[in-house]
TORKOL-4160 file (C-alpha; in steps of 0.2 Angstrom, whole numbers, padded with zeros to 4 digits, m for minus):
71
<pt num="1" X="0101" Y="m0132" Z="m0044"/>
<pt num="2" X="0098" Y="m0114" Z="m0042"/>
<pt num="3" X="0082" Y="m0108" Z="m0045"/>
<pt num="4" X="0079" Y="m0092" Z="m0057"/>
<pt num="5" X="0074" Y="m0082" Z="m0043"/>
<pt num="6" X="0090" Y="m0086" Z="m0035"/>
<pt num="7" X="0100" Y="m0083" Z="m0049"/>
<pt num="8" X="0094" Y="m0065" Z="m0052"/>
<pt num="9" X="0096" Y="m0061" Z="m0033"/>
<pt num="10" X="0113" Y="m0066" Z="m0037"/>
<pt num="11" X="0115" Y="m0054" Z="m0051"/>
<pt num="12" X="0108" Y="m0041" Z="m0042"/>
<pt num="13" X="0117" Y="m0041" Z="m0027"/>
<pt num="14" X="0132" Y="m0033" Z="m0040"/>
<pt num="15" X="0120" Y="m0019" Z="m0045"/>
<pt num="16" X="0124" Y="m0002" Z="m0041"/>
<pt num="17" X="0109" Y="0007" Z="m0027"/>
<pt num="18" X="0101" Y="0013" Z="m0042"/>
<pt num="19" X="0098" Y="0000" Z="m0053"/>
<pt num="20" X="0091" Y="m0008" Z="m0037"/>
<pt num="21" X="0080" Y="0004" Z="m0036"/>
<pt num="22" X="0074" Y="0002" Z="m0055"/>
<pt num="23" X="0069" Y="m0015" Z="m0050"/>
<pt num="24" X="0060" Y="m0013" Z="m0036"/>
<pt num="25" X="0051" Y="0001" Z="m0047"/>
<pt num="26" X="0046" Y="m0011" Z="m0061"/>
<pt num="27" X="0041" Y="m0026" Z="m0049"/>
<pt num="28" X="0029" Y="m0017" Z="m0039"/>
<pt num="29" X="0023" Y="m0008" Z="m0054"/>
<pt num="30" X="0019" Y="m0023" Z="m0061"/>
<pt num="31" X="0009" Y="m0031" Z="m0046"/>
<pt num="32" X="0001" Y="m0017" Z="m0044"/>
<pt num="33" X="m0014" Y="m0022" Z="m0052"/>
<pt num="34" X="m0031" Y="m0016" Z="m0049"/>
<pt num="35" X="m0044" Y="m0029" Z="m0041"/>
<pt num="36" X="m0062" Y="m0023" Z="m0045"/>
<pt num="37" X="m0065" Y="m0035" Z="m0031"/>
<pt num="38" X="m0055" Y="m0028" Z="m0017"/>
<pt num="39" X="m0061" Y="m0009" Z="m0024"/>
<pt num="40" X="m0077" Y="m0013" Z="m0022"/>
<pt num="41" X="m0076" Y="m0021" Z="m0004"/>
<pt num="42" X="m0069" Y="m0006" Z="m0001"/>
<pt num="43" X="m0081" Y="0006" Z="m0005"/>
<pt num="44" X="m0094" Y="m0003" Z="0001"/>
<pt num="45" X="m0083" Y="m0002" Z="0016"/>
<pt num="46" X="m0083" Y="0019" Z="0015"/>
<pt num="47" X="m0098" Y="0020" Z="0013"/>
<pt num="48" X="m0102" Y="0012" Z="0028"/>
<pt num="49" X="m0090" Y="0022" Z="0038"/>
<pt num="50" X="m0098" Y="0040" Z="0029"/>
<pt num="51" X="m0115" Y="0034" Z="0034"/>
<pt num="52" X="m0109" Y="0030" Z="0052"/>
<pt num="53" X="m0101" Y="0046" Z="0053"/>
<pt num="54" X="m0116" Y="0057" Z="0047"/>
<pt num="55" X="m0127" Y="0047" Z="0060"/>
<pt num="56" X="m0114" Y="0052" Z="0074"/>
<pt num="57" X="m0113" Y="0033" Z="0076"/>
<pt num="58" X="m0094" Y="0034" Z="0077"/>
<pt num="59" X="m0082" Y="0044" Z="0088"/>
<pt num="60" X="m0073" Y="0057" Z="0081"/>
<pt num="61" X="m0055" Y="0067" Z="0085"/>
<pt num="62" X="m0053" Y="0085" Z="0082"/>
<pt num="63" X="m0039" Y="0088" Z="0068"/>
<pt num="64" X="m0030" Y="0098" Z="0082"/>
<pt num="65" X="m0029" Y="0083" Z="0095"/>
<pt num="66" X="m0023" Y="0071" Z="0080"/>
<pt num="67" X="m0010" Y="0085" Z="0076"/>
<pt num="68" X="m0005" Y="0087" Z="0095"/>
<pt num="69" X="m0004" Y="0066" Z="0099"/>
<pt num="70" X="0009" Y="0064" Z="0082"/>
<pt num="71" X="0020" Y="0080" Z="0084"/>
């Protein structure tokens, strides 16, 4: 027996690009929750990064070597 999931891959294998799309959308809107968790790991994280930086702890690029490697 098929699983729902399966069944609705089913289905939407006869959905026209756009209505994909519309899926798509409204699934990862809808795992798309905020962690307060995992945002504040991350700040703690930037603000380690910022306080390295400020100390000159950390190498830096100039913005016109970053733009030169990537065009």
């Amino acid at each position: 027996m098929s699983t729902t999931a399966d069944k609705l891959a089913s289905e939407i294998r006869d959905l026209p690009d756009v209505e994909k799309l519309r899926l798509v959308d409204a699934i990862l809107t809808d795992l798309d929750k905020p962690d307060p968790e995992i945002d504040r790991i991350w700040a703690e994280e930037a603000r380690k990064r910022w306080a390295a930086y400020k100390a000159g702890a950390i190498p830096t690029v100039p913005y016109e070597d970053v733009i030169a490697k990537h065009s």
